[in-house]
C-alpha positions as CSV (number, residue, x, y, z in Angstrom):
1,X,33.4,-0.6,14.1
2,X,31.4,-1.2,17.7
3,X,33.2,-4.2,18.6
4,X,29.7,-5.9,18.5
5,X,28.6,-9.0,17.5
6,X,25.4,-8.2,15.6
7,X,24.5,-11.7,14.5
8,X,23.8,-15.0,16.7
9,X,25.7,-17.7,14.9
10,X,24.6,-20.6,16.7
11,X,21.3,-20.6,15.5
12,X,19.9,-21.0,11.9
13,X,18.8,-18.2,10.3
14,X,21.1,-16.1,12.0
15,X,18.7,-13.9,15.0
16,X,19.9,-10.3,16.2
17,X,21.7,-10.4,19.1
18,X,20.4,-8.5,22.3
19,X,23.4,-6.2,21.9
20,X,22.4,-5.5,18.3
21,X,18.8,-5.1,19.5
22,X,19.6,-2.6,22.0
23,X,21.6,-1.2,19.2
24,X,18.6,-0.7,17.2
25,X,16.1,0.5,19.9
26,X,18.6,3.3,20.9
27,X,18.9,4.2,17.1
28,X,15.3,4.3,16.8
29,X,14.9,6.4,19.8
30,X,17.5,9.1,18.4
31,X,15.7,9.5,15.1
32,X,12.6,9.9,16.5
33,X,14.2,12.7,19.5
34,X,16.2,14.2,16.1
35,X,13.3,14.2,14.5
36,X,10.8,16.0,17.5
37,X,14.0,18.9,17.9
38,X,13.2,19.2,14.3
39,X,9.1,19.8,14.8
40,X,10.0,22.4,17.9
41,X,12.6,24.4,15.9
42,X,10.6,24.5,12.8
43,X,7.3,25.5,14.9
44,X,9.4,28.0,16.5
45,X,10.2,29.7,13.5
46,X,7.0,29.8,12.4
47,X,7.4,26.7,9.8
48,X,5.9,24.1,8.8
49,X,7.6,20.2,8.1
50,X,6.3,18.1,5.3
51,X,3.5,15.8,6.3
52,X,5.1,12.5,5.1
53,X,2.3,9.4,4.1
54,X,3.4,5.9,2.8
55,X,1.3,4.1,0.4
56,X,1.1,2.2,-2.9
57,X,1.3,3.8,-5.9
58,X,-2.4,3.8,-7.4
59,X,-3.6,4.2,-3.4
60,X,-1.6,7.3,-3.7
61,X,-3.0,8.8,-7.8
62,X,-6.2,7.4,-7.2
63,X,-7.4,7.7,-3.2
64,X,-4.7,9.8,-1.5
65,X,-4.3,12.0,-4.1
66,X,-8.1,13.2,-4.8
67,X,-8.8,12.8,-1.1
68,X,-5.5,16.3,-0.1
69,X,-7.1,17.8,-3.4
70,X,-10.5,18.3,-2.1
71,X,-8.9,18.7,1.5
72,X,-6.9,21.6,0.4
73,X,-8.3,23.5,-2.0
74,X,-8.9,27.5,-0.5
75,X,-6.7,26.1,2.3
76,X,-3.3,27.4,3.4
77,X,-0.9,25.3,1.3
78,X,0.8,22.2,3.1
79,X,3.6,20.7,2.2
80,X,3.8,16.7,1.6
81,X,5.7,13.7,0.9
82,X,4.5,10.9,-1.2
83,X,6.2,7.9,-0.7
84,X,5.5,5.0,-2.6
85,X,6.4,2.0,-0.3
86,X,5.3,-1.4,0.9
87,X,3.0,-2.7,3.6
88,X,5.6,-4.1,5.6
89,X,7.4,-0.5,5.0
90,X,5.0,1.4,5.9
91,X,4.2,-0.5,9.1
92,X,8.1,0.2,9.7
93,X,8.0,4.0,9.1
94,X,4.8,4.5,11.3
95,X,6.6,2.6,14.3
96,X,9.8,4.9,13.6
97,X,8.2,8.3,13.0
98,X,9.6,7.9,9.4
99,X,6.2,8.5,8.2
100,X,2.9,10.3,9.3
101,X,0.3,8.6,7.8
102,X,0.0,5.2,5.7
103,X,-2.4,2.9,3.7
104,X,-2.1,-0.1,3.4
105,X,-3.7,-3.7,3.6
106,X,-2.4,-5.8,6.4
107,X,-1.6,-3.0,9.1
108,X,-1.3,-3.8,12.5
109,X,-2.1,-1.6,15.8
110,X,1.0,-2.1,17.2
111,X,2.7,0.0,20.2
112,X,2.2,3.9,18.9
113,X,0.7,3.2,15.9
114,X,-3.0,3.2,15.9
115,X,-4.7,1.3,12.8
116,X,-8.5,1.6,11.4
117,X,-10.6,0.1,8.5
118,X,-11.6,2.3,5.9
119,X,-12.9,0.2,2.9
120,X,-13.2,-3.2,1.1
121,X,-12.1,-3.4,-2.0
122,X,-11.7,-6.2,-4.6
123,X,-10.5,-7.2,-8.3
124,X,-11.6,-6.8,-12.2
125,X,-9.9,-8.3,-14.7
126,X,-9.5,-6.2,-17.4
127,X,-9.1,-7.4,-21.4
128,X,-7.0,-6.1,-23.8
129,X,-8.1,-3.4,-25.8
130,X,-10.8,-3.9,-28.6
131,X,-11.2,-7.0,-26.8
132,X,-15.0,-7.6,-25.5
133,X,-16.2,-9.7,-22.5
134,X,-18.1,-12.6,-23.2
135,X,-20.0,-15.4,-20.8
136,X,-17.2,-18.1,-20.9
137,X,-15.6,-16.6,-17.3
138,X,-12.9,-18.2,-16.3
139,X,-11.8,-20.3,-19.7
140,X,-11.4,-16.8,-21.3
141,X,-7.6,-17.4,-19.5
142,X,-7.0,-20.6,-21.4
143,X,-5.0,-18.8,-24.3
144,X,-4.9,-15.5,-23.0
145,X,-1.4,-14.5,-20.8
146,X,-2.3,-12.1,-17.5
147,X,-0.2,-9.8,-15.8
148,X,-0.4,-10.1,-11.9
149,X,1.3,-8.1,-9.6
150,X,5.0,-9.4,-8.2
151,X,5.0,-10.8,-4.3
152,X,1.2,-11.1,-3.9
153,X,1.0,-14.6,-2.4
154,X,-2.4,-14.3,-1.4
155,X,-3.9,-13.7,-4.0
156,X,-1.8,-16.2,-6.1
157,X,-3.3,-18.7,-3.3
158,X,-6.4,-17.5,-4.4
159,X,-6.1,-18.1,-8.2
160,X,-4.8,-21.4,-7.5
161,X,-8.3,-22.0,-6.1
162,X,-10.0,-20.7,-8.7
163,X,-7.9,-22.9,-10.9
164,X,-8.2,-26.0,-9.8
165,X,-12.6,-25.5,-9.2
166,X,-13.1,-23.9,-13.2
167,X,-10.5,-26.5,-14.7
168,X,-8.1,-24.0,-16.2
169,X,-5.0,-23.1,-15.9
170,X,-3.5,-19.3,-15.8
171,X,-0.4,-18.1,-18.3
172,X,1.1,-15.7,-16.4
173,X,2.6,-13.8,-18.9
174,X,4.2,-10.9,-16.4
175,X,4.5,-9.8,-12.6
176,X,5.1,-6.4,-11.7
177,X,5.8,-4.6,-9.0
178,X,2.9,-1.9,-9.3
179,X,-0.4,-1.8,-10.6
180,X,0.4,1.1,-13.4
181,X,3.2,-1.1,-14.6
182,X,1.2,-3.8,-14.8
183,X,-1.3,-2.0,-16.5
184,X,0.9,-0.4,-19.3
185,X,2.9,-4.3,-20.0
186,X,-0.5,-5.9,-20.4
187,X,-2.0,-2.5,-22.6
188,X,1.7,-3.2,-24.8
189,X,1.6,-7.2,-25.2
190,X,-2.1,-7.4,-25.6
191,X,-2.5,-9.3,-22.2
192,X,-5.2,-9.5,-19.7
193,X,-4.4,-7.8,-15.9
194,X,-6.0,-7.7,-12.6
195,X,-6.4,-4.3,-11.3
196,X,-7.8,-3.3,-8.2
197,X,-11.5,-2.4,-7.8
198,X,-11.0,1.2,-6.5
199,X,-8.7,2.1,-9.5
200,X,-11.0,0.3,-11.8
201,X,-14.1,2.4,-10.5
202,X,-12.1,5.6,-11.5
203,X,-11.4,4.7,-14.9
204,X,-15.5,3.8,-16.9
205,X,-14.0,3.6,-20.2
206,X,-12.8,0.3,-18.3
207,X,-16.2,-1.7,-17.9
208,X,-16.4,-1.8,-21.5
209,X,-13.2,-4.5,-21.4
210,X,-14.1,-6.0,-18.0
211,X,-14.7,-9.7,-17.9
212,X,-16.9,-11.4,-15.0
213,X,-15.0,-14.4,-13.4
214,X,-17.4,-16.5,-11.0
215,X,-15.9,-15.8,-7.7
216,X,-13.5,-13.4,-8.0
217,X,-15.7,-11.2,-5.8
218,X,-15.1,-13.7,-3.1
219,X,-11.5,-11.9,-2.7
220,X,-11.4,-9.1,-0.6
221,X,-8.7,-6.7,0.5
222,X,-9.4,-4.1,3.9
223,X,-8.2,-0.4,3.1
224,X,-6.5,0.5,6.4
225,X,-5.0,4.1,8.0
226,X,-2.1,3.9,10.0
227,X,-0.6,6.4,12.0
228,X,1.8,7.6,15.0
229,X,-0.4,8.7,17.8
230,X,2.5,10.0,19.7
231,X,2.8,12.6,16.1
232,X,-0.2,13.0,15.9
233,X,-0.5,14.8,19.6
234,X,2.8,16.5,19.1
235,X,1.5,18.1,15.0
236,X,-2.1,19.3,14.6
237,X,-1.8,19.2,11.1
238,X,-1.2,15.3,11.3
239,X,-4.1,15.1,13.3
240,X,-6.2,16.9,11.2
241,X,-5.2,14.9,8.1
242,X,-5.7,11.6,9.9
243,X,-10.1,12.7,11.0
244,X,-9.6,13.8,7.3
245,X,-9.1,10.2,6.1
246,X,-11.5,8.9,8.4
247,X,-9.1,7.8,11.6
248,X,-10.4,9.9,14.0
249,X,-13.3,10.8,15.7
């Protein structure tokens, strides 16, 4: 339709072009300007936009969630958008102004967008119900399927490890895109799942079901805000939200 090429064909896989890089800058630089006209008229009129935050789906029920709860209780209401999205997304949407705020693992502090630990966090494995722990660790996975979560190649590296030093070898009986899904499978086949420490903490009727694996507190994951700075100066309420979470000083 632009008379463009988009797509270098004389390389292997095929790279942008610079025209279709320019392309893209310019289109990111008209959202973001469509979406600052946005902020003025709505401030102007006395309104406020939706504070938008990226996250993963139990980062948002279990952390976000209770976090804008105690935040906003007595407060003057806000208005927000959950979105329920990727690392690599929400890395994406902070560099576009799509989002406001995002948690994720794996963040980077990258041109506007400022990035800062909050927590650790690591992994139970969790049996099926009516099922107890016992001291056998990781040879309770001999005979019993698990339920990881799709795309994770870390900590599938990790397993791997684990693996090959207890002398077992995992059934995976499921991945999943989401912890809660993987959650409810495993609950409904009778499997075992990995779920993620801060979750687990929130739910005690859990430790009961919890088996210890040697070394599983070896892996770690790093609990980290993200947001625009340049949003942040223009919308106090961002701001605000982002010292909330820990982000600012």
């Amino acid at each position: 339709m632009l008379g463009l090429n988009l797509l270098d064909r004389i390389k292997k896989p095929y790279p942008p072009t610079v025209a279709a890089q320019r392309l893209a800058d310019a289109y990111g630089r008209f959202v973001r300007e469509v979406k600052e006209v946005k902020e003025v008229s709505a401030e102007a009129g006395g309104l406020q936009l939706p504070i938008t935050v990226g996250a993963g789906e139990v980062v948002i029920r279990e952390f976000l969630i209770p976090k804008i709860g105690r935040q906003s209780k007595g407060k003057q209401p806000v208005s927000w958008v959950m979105r329920n999205l990727t690392w690599r997304r929400i890395q994406e949407g902070l560099a576009a102004e799509r989002l406001d705020v995002g948690i994720a693992s794996g963040l980077e502090a990258i041109g506007n967008v400022a990035v800062v630990k909050l927590e650790n966090y690591g992994f139970k494995l969790l049996l099926p119900e009516h099922e107890e722990p016992d001291k056998s660790g990781w040879k309770r996975l001999a005979n019993l399927p698990v339920v990881v979560l799709d795309g994770d190649g870390k900590f599938r590296q990790f397993l791997a490890g684990c693996e090959r030093e207890h002398g077992v070898t995992l059934k995976i009986g499921a991945e999943c895109t989401s912890y809660p899904q993987a959650v409810d499978l495993a609950e409904e086949a009778g499997w075992a799942v990995f779920v993620p420490e801060y979750w687990w903490r929130r739910r005690k009727e859990w430790a009961a079901r919890t088996q210890k694996l040697p070394g599983l507190e070896q892996h770690q994951r790093k609990f980290q805000l993200g947001w625009n700075r340049k949003v942040a100066e223009r919308r106090p309420e961002v701001a605000k939200l982002v010292k909330a979470l820990g982000g600012m000083k």
